[in-house]
N, C-alpha and C positions, 0 to 999 in steps of 0.2 A: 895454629900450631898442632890442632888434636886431628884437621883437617887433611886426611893425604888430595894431593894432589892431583887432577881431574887431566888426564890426558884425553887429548880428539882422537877418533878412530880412522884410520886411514880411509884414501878417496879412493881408493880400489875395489868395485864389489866381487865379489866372488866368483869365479867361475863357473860355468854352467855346469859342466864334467863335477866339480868339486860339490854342487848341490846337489847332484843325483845320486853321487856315492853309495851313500848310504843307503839307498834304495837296490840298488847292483850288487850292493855287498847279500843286503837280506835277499833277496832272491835268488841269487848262485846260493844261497846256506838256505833255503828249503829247497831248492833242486837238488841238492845233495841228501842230504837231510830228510826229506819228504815224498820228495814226486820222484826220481829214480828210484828208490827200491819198492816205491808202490807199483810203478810200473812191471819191473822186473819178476815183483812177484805174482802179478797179473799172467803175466809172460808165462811162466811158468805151470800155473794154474790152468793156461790154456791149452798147453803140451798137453798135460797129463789128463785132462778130456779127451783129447782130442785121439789119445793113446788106448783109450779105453778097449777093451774086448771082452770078448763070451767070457765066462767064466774066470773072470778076474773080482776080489775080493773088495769093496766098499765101505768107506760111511760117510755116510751123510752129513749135513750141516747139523741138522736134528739130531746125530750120534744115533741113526739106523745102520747097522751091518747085516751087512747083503754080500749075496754074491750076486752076477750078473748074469739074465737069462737072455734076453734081448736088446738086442738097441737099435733106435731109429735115429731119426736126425737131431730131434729135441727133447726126447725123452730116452726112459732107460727103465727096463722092466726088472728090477732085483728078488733076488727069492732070499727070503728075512726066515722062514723055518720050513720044514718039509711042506709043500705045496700049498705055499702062505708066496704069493707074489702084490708088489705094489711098482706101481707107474710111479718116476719121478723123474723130472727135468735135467739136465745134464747140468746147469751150473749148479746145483746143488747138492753133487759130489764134493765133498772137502777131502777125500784123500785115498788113494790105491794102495791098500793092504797086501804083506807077501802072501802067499798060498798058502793056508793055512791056519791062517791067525782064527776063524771061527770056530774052526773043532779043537783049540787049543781052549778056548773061552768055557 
């Protein structure tokens, strides 16, 4: 009486598509979510290297502002104060400043 009733589970197993689901689902929701806009903003980051020129305004990952005196293929020679130059890597640009932002500082 206090006992419900014990039904059999049916003799059908699962389908294969239906157990993977869940797997398909998470992965479109980090492609979305994760890895496209990482990528995108890779993308981006690449441009804007790759755009570089004389005398366009910098800073660093380390938050060094420079302006730029030379550049080679893998490096970048920035002037940080009146003939104070330092050598640094091009992917360690984090970002191209308008004109002007250092004598504004």
């Amino acid at each position: 009486m206090f006992i419900n009733q014990a039904y059999a589970a049916s003799d059908t197993p699962p389908t294969d598509l239906m157990s993977f689901l869940p797997f398909i689902v998470i992965f479109v929701l980090f492609y979305f979510m994760l890895i496209r806009p990482q990528m995108k903003q890779a993308k981006a980051h690449k441009l804007m290297i790759e755009s570089l020129k004389k005398d366009d305004e910098i800073v660093t990952n380390g938050g060094v502002l420079g302006k730029i005196v030379k550049i080679k293929d893998q490096f970048v020679t920035i002037e940080i104060a009146a003939n104070t130059h330092i050598h640094i890597q091009k992917p360690s640009i984090q970002a191209s400043l308008p004109k002007g932002t250092i004598k504004s500082i």
